[in-house]
N, C-alpha and C positions, 0 to 999 in steps of 0.2 A: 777309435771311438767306442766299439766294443767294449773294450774290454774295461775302460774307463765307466761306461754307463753300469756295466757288469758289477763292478767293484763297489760304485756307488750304491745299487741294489743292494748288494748283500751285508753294507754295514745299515744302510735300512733298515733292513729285515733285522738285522741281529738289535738293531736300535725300539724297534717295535714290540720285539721278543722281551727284553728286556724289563719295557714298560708297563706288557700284561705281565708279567711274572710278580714283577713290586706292587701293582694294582691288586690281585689277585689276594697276596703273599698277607697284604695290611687287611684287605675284606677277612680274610681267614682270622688273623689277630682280633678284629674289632669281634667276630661272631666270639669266639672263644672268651674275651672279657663278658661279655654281654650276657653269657650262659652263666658263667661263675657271677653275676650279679644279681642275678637274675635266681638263684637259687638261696642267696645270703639274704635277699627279698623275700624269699618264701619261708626261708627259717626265720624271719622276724617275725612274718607275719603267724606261723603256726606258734611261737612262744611267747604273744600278744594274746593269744585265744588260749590255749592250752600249758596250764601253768603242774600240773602233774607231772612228775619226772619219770615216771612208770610210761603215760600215755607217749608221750615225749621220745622215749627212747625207745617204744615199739613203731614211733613212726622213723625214728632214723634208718632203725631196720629193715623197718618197711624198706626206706629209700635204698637203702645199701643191695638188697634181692632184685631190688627193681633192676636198677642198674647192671645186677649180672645176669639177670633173665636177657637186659636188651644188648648186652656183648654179646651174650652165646648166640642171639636168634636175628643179631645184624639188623638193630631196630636202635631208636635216638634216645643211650643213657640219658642226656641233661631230658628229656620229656618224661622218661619213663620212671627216673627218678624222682621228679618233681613230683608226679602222680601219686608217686609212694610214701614221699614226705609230707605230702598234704592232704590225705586222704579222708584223714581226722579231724581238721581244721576245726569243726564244730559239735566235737565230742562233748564239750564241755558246756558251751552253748544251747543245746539241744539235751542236754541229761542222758549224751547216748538212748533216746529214744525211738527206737528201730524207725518207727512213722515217718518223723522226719529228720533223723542224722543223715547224711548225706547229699538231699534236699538243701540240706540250709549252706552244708559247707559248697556246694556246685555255686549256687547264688554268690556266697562271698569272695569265690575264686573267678567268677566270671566279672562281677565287681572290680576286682582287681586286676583285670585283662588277662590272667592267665590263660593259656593254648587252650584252645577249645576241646581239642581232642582227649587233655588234661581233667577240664569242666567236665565231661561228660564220663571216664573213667572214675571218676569220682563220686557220680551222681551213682551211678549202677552198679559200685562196690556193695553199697548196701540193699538186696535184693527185697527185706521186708518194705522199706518203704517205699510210699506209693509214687512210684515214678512213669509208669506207663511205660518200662523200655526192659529188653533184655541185653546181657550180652552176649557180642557178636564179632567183636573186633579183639585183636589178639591184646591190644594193654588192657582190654576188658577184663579179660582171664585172668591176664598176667597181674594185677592190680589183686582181683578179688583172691588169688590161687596163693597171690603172693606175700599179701600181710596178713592171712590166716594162717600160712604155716608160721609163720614168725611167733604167734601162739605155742604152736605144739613144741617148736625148739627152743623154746625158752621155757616152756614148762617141765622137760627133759632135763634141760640144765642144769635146776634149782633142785634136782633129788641126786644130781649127780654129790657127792663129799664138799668139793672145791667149789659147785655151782659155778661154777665156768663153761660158757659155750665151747672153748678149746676140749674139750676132756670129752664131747658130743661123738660120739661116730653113726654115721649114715645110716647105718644095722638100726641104730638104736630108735629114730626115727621113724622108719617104716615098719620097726616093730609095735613103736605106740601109735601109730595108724590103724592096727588092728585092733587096739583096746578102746574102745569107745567110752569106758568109763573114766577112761587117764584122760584128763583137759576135757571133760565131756561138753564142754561149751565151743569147742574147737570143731567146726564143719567139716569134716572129712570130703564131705561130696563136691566143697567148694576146693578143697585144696586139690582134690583130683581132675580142677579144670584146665591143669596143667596138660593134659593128653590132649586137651583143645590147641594148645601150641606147637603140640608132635613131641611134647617129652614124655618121655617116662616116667614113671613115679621116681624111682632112684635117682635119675640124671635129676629132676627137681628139686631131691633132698642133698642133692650134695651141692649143686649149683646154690639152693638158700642158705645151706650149713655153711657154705664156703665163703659167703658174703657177709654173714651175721660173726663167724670169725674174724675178719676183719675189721670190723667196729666194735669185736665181745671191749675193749676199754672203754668204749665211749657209750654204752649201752647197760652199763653197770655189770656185764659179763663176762 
């Protein structure tokens, strides 16, 4: 009787096993479509607002940095990217007016139920207007640190021969960090909010160079 009830037990178990695994296995599948839709939503939604193929492809870049800031630092690419790609939402709506660009794109993104945490890196990328908040939180950083330097490597690129982000090297970079007058619309003290994440300046210019090569086709670079 033992060994009988024994037996039965253990295809149980292994029958149970089984059940969480497949339950589990489809939850994993459904979140993974739901992210990739969920971002094909947000690129409609930012080339609905934002018809500039300039603005357009410094937010792809945007999104691309994002994403490798949040591989290296073990934080949610599909959030951190969304962040990046949406940041500008209301560039175009707003006249880039420091007052209220980012202001208005937070309202349209919360509107549209995106992650709050999303809404709010959004809102405090842009530090002139008047938001009453500071950042504090690491996609804060990462958000403002990260689609400013996407400025200065793309300004880099366009004096390179080929103007190609590929032909960029990392040197080249933290060397025009110290030229204030190269992209002098480019915030250095924002880009070095990267040390608020525990990187280095280097380790940032090569983690964004290395992301922004990655899309240099889809970015006109």
């Amino acid at each position: 009787m033992f060994c009988v009830n024994f037996i039965d037990s253990f295809y149980f178990c292994r029958y149970i096993h089984f059940v969480f695994l497949q339950f589990f296995s489809t939850e994993r599948f459904k979140k993974k479509d739901n992210c990739f839709m969920e971002r094909e939503k947000a690129l409609d939604l930012l080339q609905k607002h934002v018809k500039n193929e300039k603005m357009i492809a410094h937010c792809l870049a945007s999104e691309a940095v994002l994403r490798a800031l949040a591989g290296r630092l073990g934080e949610d690419s599909e959030k951190w990217g969304l962040a990046g790609l949406l940041h500008d939402v209301d560039i175009e709506i707003t006249n880039a007016d420091p007052r209220t660009h980012a202001l208005e794109g937070a309202r349209m993104l919360e509107e549209a139920g995106v992650d709050a945490d999303v809404v709010e890196a959004v809102r405090l990328h842009n530090e002139e207007a008047d938001h009453g908040g500071v950042r504090h939180k690491p996609l804060h950083h990462a958000l403002a640190a990260g689609e400013t330097i996407t400025g200065l490597i793309t300004a880099t690129a366009l004096v390179y021969p080929d103007r190609k982000v590929a032909s960029v090297k990392p040197k080249s970079i933290t060397k025009r960090m110290k030229e204030k007058a190269f992209a002098a619309s480019v915030n250095r003290d924002t880009i070095r909010e990267c040390e608020k994440l525990g990187l280095s300046l280097q380790e940032f210019v090569e983690i964004s160079l290395g992301a922004m090569k990655q899309v240099g086709p889809r970015i006109g670079l």
